[in-house]
DORO-23938 format. One record per residue (C-alpha): y, z, x. Coordinates in steps of 0.05 Angstrom, whole numbers, plus 5000, padded with zeros to 4 digits. Each point is the difference from the previous one (the first is absolute). Example, Ala and Ser with C-alpha at 12.3 -4.5 7.8 and 13.67 -1.06 7.14 Angstrom:
      Y      Z      X
   4910   5156   5246
   5069   4987   5027
! end
This chain:
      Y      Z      X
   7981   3915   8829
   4977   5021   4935
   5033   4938   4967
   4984   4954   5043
   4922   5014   4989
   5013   4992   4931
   5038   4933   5011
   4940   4974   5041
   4946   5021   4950
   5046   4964   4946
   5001   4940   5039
   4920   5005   5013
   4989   5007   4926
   5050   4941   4982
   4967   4954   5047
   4934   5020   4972
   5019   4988   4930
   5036   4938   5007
   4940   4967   5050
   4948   5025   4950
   5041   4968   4933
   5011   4931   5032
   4944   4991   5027
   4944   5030   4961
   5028   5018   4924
   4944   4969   4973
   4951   5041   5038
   5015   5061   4968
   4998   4972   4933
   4933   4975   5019
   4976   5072   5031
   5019   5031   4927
   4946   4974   4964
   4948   5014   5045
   4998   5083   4976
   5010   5031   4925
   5037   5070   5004
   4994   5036   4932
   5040   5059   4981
   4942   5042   4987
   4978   5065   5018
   4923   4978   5009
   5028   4945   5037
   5035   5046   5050
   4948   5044   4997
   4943   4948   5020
   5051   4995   5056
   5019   5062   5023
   4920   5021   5015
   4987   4952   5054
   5024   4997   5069
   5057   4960   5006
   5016   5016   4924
   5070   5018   5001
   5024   4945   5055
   4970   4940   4953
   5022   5032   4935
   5077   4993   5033
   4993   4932   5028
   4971   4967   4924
   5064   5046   4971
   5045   4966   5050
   4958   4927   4995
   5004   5004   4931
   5078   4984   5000
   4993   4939   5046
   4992   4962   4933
   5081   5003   4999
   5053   4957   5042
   5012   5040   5073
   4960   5054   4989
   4944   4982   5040
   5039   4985   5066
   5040   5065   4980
   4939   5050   5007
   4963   4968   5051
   5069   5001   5039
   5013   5071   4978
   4928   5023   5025
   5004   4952   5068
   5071   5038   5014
   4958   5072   4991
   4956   4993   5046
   5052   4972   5057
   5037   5058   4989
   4951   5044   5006
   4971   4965   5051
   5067   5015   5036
   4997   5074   4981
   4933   5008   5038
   5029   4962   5068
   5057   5037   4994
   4961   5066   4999
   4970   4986   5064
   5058   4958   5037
   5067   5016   4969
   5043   4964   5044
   4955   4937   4986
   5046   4943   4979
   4935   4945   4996
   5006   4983   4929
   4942   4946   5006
   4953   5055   4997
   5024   5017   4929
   4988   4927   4976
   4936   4995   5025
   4953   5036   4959
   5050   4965   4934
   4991   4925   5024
   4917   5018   5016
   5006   5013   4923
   5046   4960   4973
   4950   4944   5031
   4951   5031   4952
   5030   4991   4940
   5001   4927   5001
   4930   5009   4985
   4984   5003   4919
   4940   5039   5010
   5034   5050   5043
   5016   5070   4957
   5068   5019   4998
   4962   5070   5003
   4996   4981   5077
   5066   5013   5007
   5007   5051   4957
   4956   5038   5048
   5032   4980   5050
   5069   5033   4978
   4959   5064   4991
   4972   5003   5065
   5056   4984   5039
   5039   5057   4958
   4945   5049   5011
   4993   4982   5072
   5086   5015   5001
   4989   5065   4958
   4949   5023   5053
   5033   4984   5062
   5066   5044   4972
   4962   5065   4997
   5016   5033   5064
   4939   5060   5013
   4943   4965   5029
   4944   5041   4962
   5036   4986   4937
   5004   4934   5005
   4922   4983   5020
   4984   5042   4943
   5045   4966   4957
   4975   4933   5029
   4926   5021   4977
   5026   5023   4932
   5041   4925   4993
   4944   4964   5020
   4950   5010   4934
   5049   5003   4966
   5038   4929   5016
   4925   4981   4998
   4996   5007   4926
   5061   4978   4988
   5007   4936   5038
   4936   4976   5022
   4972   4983   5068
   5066   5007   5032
   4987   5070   5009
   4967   4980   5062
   5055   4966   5034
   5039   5063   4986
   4944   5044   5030
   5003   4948   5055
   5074   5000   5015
   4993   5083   5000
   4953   5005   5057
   5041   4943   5042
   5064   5033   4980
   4978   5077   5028
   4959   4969   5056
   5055   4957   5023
   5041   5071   4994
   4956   5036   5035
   4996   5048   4946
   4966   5071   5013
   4930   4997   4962
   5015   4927   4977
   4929   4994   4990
   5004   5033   4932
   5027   4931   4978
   4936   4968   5004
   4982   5043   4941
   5045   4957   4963
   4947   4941   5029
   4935   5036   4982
   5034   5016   4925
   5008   4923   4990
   4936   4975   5018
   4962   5058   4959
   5042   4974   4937
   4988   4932   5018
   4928   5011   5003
   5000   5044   4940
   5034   4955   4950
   4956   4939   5020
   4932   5046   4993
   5025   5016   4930
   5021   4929   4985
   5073   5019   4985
   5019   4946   5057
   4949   4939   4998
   5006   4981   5085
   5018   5041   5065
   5057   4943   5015
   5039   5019   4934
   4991   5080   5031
   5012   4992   5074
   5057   4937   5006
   5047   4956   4960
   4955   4961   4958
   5005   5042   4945
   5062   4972   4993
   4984   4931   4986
   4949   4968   4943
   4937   5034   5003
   4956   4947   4989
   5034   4956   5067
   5004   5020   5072
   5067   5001   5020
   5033   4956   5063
   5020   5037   5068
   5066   5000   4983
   4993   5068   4958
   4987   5039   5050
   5056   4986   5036
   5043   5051   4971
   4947   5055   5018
   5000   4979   5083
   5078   4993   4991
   5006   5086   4985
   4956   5017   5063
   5049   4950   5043
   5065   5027   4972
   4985   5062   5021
   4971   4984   5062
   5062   4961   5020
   5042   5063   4969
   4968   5049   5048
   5016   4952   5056
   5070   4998   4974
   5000   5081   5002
   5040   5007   5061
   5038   4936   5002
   5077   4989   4979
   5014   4963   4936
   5041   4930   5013
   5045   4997   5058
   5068   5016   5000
   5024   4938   5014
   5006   4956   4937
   4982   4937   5023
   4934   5027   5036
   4996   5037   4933
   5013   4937   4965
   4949   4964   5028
   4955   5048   4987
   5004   5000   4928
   5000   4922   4995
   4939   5004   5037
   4961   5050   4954
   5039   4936   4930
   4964   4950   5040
   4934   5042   5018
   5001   5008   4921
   5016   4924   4994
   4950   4975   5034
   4947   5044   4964
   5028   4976   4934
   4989   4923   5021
   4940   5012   5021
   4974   5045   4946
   5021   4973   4935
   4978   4924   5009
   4931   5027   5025
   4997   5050   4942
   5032   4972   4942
   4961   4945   4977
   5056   4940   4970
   4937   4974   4950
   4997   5057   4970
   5071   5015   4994
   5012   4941   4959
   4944   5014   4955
   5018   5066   4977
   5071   4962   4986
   4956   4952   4960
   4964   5057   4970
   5057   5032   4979
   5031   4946   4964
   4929   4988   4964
   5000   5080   4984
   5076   4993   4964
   4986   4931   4976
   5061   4961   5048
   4961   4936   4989
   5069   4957   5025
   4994   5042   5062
   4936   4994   5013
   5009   4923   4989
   5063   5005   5048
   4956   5043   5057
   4948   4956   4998
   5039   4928   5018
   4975   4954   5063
   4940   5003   5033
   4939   5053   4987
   4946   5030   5041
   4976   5044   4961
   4959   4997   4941
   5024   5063   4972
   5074   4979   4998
   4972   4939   4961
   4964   5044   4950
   5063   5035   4986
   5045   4938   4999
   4944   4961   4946
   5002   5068   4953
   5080   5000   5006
   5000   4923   4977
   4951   5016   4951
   5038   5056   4963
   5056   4951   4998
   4961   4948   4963
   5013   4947   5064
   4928   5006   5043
   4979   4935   4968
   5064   4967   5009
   5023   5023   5070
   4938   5022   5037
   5005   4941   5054
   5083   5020   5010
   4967   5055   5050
   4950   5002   5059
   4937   5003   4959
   4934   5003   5045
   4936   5003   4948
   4972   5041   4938
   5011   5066   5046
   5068   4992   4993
   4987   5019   4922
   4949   5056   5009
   4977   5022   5073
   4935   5035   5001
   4992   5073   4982
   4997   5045   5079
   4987   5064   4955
   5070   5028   5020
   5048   5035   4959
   5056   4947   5024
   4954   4935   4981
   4976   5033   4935
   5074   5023   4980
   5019   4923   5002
   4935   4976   4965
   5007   5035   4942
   5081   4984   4998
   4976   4926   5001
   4946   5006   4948
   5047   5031   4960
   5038   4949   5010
   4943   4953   4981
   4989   5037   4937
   4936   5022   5028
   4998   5065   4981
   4925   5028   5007
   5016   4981   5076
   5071   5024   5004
   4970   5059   4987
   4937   5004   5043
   5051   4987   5051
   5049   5058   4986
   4945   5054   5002
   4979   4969   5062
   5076   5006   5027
   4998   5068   4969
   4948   5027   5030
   5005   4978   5066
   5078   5025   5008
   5015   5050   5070
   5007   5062   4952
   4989   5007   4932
   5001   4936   4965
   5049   4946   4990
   5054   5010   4948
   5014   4923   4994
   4922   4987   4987
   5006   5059   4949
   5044   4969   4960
   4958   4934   4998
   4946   5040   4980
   5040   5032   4950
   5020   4922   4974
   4929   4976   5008
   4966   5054   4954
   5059   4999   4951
   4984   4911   4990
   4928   5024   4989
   5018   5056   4951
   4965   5051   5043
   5056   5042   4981
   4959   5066   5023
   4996   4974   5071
   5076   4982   4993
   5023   5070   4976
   4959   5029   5065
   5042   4955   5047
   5072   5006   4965
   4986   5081   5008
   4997   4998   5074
   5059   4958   5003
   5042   5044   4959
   4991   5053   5054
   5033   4944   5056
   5079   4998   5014
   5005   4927   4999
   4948   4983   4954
   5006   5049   4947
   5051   4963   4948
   4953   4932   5008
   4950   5046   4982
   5034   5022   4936
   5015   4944   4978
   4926   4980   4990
   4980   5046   4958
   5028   4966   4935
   4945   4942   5015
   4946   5055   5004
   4955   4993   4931
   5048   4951   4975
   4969   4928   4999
   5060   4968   4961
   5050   5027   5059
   4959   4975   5057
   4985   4928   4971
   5073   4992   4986
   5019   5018   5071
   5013   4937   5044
   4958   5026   5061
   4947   5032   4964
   4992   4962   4933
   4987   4930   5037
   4941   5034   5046
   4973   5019   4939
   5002   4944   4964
   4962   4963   5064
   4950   5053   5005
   4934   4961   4989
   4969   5015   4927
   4934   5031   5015
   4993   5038   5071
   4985   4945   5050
   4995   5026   5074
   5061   4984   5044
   4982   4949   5049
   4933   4980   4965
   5014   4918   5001
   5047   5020   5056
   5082   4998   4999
   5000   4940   4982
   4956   5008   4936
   5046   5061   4987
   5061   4966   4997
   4980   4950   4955
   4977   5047   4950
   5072   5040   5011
   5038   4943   4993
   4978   4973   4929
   5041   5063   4976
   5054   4992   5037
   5066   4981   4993
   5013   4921   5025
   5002   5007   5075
   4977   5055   5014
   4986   5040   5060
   4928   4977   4985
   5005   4931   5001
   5057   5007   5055
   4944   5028   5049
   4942   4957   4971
   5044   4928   5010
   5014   5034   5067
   4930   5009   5024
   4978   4938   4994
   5065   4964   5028
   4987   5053   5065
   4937   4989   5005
   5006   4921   4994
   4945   5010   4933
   5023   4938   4965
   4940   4992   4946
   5020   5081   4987
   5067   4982   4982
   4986   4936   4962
   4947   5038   4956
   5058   5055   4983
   5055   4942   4999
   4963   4959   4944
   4975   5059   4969
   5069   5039   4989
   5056   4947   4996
   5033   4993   4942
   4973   5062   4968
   5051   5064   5002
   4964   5024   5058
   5025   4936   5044
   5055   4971   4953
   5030   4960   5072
   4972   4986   5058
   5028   5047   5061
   5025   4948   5049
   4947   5027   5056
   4948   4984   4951
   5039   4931   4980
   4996   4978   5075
   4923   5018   5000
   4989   4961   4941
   5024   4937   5044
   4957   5028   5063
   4940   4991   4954
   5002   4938   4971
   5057   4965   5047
   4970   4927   4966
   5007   5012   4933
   5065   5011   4975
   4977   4993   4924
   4971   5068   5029
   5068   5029   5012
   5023   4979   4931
   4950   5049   4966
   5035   5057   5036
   5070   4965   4984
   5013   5007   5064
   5075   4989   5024
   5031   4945   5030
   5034   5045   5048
   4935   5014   5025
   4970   4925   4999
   5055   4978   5039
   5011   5055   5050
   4916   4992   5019
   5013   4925   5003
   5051   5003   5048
   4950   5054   5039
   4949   4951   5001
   5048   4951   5022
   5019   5040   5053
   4923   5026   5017
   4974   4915   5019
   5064   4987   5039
   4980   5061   5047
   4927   4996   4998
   4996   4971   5069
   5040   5060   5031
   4956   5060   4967
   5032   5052   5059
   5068   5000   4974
   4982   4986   4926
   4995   5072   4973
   5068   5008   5025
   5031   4954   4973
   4978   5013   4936
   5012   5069   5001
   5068   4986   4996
   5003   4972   4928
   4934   5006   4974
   4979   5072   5034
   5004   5033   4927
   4955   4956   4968
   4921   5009   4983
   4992   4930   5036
   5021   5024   5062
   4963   5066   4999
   4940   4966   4976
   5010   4942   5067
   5021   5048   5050
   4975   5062   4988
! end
């Protein structure tokens, strides 16, 4: 028997692990850089004070190793498994002979639902564990006055050490010795009275800013958003488990006969089943799934992936931003722009929502830009605004940003808190020879070029607008530059032809704009279709002529059928300016 409960928590944790990596690897990579554990005793310490303290300083230990390949999946697996078997332990406490394995699972697929959720805590579950093992270690102690009083002792206790779920504990100790009948169960409403005194006490002294981070589950989720229903599922799952255990008491396990038997168990696989079909559409959101992919790729600079990903058609305006920066990096946003689903100027830069996800990939595409007064305006944003602690990522921007502006001070501060990170530290490290060195860091490929298009006296960011600012980047750039990449691209987008002829006729031919991009070649045409003496200025090619010639051609012999004329342009022209600016 003893095996084959090992064998069946094996197989609970493989199917965990492997459902988790292939479907949501990304996620965890994403969760990461949401929190910023340092080894550091005042950072422990800082911890270890508040309620809760220890619970969250072992979830950012574990988070902080979802930065590597499996890992993520791994411990959330690991922790998901833990409470299902101890889950088990508590039913089989009360019903031994209790074969009903669905009531195991429960309480794991309530939170595995959870953790599709990037503002959920990992510290949830952490808690969770605890609980569930405390509630286990309680129900094994066999003298009734011993165990109420060691259920009163438990409760503060788990209270300062895991949070709010101190009450579900207290809770599932009065059920558990009513449900009993216990002899002077009522001392386990002590175990009640003791959680809503701390509760009341750490929010009077402001050590816990709201009663719903004391009293229920939101502490474990961002504390500046209201979490969805679906996190409290977990807590009415413990209540029912051992409910439907009590009920079970008396009752035989599976019946003898193995096919009743059988059916059984494939009833409880399908009962399971159907909750996972139903549950992890409604709860995992596929947007946001491919985004974190996206943001991933943008985080380890996979610009050929990103490219790859972000083939066929787009919805979403935030898969374009990340797709324009990828092309950009490469050098080809002026030249392929049109071979993808582009929708507008918002598919360059959306507008900043003041979250840490938004400002994360602003500041990556100012960067980009060689914007770097914004880049980093962004980052501390990002920073800031992080679940727990900061952003590591955003740290290292900032770490970049105030390096390029020789704030080396600033720089020193930052690359000192990332030394005291596990997957940040050697990064870190290898900073330092750019700190008080001016010759190293303008010498650097990253940081010398920002430099160099740093404006000469200290102009505000954003002062003529980002258009103004990119112009005054990209007379020190390199030729086709990110700059002039996203400055061409704005005006194509947003259809600003007398923009892009005043930058056109201003730039070409100088080493800023040695060649015309071919996006800007076709717009060249757009804007002055009859006069080709135009073109010539711009030496633009006879590829080019020719291919809008025979567009043309094509546009008057369909003019009289408009419906179907988009479409059947798409086919050869669809990656052109001329049909972007017709059609869309």
């Amino acid at each position: 028997m003893k095996y084959k409960l090992v064998a069946f928590w094996l197989v609970v944790f493989g199917a965990l692990f492997a459902f988790l990596q292939t479907s949501f690897e990304y996620h965890f990579y994403y969760i990461e850089q949401s929190q910023l554990f340092l080894f550091s005793k005042m950072y422990a310490m800082e911890k270890l004070v508040l309620p809760g303290g220890l619970s969250m300083l072992v979830a950012e230990f574990l988070v902080q190793f979802f930065i590597l390949p499996y890992a993520g999946p791994a411990i959330v697996a690991a922790l998901l498994t833990g409470v299902g078997i101890c889950t088990a332990g508590i039913v089989k406490r009360i019903a031994p002979s209790s074969a009903f394995f669905l009531l195991y699972v429960l309480p794991v697929l309530a939170l595995l639902f959870m953790h599709f959720d990037f503002n959920y805590r990992v510290q949830g579950t952490v808690c969770y564990l605890m609980m569930t093992a405390a509630l286990y270690g309680y129900m094994r102690i066999r003298r009734d006055l011993f165990r109420l009083v060691a259920g009163c002792v438990l409760v503060p206790v788990l209270f300062w050490l895991a949070g709010s779920v101190a009450l579900l504990f207290a809770g599932m100790v009065c059920l558990y010795e009513l449900l009993r009948k216990t002899p002077k169960w009522y001392i386990s409403l002590i175990g009640m009275a003791e959680v809503l005194l701390l509760g009341l006490g750490v929010v009077y002294f402001s050590l816990m800013g709201e009663y719903r981070w004391v009293f229920g589950p939101d502490l474990y989720y961002h504390n500046t958003l209201h979490p969805k229903s679906v996190i409290y599922y977990s807590w009415i799952c413990m209540p029912l488990v051992v409910l439907v255990a009590f009920f079970l008491r008396n009752k035989k396990g599976l019946p003898a006969k193995k096919l009743i038997a059988g059916i059984c168990c494939v009833g409880q696989l399908a009962v399971i089943g159907g909750i996972l079909w139903w549950g992890v559409p409604k709860f995992s959101d596929a947007k946001t799934l491919r985004l974190k992919k996206l943001d991933y790729f943008a985080r380890t600079e996979q610009w050929d992936k990103t490219i790859e990903e972000c083939k066929g058609k787009l919805t979403n305006f935030l898969y374009m931003c990340h797709l324009n920066m990828a092309l950009a990096n490469r050098g080809e946003l002026s030249d392929k722009m049109f071979n993808f689903d582009q929708r507008g100027p918002q598919g360059l830069l959306v507008q900043w929502n003041k979250s840490e996800n938004i400002s994360c990939m602003l500041s990556d595409i100012y960067f980009t830009m060689g914007a770097t007064a914004s880049a980093q305006e962004m980052a501390f944003e990002g920073y800031v605004s992080a679940m727990d602690d900061g952003n590591p990522r955003m740290l290292k921007r900032l770490v970049q940003t105030n390096l390029i502006y020789g704030a080396y001070p600033v720089a020193e501060k930052y690359i000192s808190i990332l030394e005291k990170t596990f997957a940040y530290r050697d990064w870190a490290g290898a900073q330092r020879k750019y700190l008080y060195n001016d010759e190293a860091v303008e010498n650097d490929p990253v940081l010398g070029l920002r430099r160099r298009m740093l404006p000469e006296q200290n102009t505000l960011a954003m002062i003529d607008g980002l258009n103004g600012d990119l112009e005054r980047f990209l007379k020190k750039g390199p030729a086709n530059s990110a700059a002039m990449q996203y400055l061409g691209a704005m005006y194509l987008l947003a259809k600003d032809l007398e923009g892009l002829k005043a930058v056109v006729e201003k730039y070409y031919g100088t080493e800023f704009l040695p060649v015309l991009p071919l996006h800007f070649q076709e717009a060249v045409i757009v804007m002055s279709e009859k006069e080709p003496d135009y073109w010539k200025r711009f030496n633009i090619s006879e590829t080019v002529v020719n291919r809008f010639a025979e567009y043309k051609k094509q546009v008057l012999a369909n003019r009289n059928n408009s419906a179907a004329l988009a479409g059947l342009l798409n086919r050869s022209y669809g990656n052109t300016y001329w049909f972007y600016f017709m059609f869309k």
